[in-house]
C-alpha positions as a LaTeX table, in Angstrom:
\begin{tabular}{lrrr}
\hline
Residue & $x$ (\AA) & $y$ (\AA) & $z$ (\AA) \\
\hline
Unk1 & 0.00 & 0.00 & 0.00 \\
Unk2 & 0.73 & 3.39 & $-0.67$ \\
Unk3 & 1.18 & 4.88 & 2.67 \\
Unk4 & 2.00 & 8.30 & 1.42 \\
Unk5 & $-1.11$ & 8.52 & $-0.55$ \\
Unk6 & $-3.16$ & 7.90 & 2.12 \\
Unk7 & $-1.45$ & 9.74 & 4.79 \\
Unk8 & $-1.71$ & 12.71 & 2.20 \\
Unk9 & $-5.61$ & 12.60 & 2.13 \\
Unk10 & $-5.17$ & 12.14 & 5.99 \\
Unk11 & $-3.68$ & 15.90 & 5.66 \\
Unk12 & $-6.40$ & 16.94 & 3.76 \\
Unk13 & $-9.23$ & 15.70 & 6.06 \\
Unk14 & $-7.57$ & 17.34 & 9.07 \\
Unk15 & $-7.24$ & 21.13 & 7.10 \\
Unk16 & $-11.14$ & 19.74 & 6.28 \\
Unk17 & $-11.43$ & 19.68 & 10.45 \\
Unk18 & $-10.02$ & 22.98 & 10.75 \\
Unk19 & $-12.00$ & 24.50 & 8.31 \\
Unk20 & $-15.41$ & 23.47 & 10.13 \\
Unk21 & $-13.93$ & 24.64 & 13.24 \\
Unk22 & $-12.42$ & 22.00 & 15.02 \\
Unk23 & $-8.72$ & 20.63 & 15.99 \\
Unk24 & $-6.43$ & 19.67 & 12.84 \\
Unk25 & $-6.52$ & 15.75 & 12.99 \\
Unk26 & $-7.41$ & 13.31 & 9.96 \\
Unk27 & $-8.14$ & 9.59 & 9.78 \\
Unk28 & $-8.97$ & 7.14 & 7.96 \\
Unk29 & $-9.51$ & 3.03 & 7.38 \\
Unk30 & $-8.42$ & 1.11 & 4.51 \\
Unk31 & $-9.56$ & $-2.51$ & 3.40 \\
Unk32 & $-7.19$ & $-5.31$ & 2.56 \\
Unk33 & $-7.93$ & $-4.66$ & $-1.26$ \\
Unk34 & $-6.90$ & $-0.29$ & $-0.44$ \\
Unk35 & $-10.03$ & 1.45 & $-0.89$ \\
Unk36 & $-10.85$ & 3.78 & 1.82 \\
Unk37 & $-13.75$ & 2.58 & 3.42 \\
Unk38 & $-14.25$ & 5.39 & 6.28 \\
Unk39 & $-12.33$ & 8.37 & 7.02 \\
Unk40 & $-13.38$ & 11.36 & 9.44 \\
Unk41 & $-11.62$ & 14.72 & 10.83 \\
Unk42 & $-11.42$ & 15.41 & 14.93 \\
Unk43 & $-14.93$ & 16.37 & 16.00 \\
Unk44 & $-14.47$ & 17.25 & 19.22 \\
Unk45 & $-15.33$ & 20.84 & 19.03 \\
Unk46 & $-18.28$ & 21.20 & 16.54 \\
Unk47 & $-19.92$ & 18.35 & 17.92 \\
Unk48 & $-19.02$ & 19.19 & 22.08 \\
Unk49 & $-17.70$ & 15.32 & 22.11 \\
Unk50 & $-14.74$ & 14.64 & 24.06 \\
Unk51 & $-13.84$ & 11.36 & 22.55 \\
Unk52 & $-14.43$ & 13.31 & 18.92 \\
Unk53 & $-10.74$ & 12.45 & 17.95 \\
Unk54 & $-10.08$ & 11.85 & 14.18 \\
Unk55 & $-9.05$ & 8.02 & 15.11 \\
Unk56 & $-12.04$ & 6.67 & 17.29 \\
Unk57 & $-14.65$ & 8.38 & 15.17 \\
Unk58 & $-13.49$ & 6.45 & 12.36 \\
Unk59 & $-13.16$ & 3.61 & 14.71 \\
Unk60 & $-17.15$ & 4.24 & 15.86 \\
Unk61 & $-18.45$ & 4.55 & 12.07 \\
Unk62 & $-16.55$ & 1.44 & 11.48 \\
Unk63 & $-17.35$ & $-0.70$ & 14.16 \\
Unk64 & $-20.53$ & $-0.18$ & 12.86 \\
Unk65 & $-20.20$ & $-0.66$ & 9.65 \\
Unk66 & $-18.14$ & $-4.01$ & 9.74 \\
Unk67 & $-17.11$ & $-7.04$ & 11.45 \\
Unk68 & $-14.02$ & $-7.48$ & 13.65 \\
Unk69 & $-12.81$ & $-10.41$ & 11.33 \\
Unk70 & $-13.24$ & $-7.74$ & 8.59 \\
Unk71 & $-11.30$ & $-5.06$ & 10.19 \\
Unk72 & $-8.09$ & $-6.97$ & 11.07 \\
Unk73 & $-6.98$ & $-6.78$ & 7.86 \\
Unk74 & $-7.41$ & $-3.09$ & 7.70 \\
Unk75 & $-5.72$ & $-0.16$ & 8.35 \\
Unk76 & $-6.09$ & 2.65 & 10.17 \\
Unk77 & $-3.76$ & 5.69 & 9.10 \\
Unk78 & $-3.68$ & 9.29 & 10.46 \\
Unk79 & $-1.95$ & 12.23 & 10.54 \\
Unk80 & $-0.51$ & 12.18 & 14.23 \\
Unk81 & 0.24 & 9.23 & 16.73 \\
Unk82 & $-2.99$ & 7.81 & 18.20 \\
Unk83 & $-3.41$ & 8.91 & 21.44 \\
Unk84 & $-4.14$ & 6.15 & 24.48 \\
Unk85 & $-7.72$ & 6.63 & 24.04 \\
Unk86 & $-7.55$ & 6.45 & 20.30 \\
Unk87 & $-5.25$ & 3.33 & 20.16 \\
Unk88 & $-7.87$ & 2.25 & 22.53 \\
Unk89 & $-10.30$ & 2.37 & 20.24 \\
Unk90 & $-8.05$ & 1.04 & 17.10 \\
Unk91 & $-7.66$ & $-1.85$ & 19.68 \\
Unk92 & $-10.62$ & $-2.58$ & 20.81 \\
Unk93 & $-12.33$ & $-2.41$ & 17.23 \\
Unk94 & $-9.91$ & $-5.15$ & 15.98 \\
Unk95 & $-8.18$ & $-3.36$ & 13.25 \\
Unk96 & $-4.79$ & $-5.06$ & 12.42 \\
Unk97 & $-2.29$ & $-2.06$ & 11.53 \\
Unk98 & $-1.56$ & 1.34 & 12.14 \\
Unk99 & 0.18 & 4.16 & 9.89 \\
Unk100 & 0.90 & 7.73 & 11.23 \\
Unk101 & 2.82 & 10.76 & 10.36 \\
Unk102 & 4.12 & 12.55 & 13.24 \\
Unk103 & 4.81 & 11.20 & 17.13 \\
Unk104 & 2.63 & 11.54 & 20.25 \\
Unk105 & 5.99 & 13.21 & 21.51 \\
Unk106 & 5.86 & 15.57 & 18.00 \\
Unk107 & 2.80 & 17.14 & 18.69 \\
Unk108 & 3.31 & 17.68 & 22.37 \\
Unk109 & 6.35 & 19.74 & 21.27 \\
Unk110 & 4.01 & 21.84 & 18.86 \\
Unk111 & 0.73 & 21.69 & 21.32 \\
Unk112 & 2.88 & 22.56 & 24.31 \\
Unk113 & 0.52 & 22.93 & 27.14 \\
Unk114 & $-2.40$ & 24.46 & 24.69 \\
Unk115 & $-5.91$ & 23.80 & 26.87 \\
Unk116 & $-7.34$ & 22.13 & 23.64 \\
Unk117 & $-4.68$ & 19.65 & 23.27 \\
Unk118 & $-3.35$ & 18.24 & 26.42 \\
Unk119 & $-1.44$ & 15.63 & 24.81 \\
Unk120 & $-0.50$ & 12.17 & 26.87 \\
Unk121 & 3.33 & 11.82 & 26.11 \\
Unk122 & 3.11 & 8.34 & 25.75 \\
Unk123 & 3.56 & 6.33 & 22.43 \\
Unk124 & 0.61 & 3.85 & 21.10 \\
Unk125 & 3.05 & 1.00 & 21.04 \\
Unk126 & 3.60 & 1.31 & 24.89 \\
Unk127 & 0.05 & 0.86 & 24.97 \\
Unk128 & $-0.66$ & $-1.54$ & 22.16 \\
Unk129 & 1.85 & $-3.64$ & 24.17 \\
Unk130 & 0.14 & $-3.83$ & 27.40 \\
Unk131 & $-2.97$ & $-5.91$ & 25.28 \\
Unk132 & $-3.27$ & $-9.40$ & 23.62 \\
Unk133 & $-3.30$ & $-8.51$ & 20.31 \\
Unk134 & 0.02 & $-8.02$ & 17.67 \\
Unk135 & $-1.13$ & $-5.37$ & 16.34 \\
Unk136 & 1.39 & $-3.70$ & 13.45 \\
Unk137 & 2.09 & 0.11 & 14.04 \\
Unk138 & 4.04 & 1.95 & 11.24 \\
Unk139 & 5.39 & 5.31 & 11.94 \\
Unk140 & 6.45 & 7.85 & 12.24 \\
Unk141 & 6.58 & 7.96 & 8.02 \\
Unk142 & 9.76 & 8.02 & 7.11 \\
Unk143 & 9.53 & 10.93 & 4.73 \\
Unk144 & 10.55 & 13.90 & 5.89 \\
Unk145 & 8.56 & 16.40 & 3.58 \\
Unk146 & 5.64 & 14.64 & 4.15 \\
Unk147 & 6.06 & 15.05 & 7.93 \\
Unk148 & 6.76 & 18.36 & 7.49 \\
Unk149 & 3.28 & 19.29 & 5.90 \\
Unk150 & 1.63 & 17.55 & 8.77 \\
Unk151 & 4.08 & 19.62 & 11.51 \\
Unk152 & 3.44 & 22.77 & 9.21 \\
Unk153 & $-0.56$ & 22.42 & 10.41 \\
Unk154 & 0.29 & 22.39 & 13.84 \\
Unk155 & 2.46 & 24.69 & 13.79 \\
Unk156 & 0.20 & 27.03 & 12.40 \\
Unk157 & $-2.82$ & 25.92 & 14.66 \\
Unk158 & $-1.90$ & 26.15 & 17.92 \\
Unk159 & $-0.03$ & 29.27 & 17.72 \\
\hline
\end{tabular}
């Protein structure tokens, strides 16, 4: 798979986010065969949800949508590290593999201690490791223009 590709529309969705007034995060799930079958931006602020992140709203819709034997063989890629309760979510909704662009520690360098963004400084794997489940996590992309358009965003956002 094109991981690039994907994270690139992951950009996309999260200036999408921003645009409708809300934090600049994108997600989204791909099948086994690479057709995106859900993809949201964080809703957190537009919709007053807490959990709104960009990672378990695509894991809600999905969940939904498919079966667990279904979504192990996707994946789940996004623009930033999932958070705990994000990888939570990835976890708990049985998708197989994970692709992001920047770290958790990344954007807690560019959120600093913004009141929107109190970012948990600690990685998914950490967390992924603590569970039953061998699940594959792929990042940060190693592509350094591509993580600077994501850092770019943030950089901007939280100023």
């Amino acid at each position: 798979m094109d991981h690039k590709l994907y994270l690139r529309r992951c950009i996309e969705i999260a200036d999408e986010a921003i645009a409708s007034g809300n934090n600049p995060f994108g997600a989204l799930l791909v099948d086994s065969k690479g057709d995106i079958i859900v993809e949201s931006g964080n809703i957190e602020i537009t919709e007053k949800d807490c959990t709104g992140h960009a990672e378990t709203t695509v894991m809600r819709k999905a969940t939904k949508l498919y079966s667990k034997e279904f979504l192990w063989d996707c994946t789940l890629y996004t623009t930033a590290e999932p958070c705990c309760m994000c990888t939570g979510a990835i976890y708990w909704g049985n998708v197989g593999r994970v692709v992001f662009g920047i770290t958790e520690k990344q954007l807690l360098e560019l959120t600093g201690s913004h009141e929107k963004n109190p970012t948990f400084d600690v990685p998914c794997r950490e967390v992924l490791a603590k569970g039953q489940k061998n699940i594959e996590v792929i990042g940060p992309i190693d592509d350094a223009v591509l993580q600077e358009e994501i850092v770019k965003i943030h950089r901007t956002f939280w100023k």
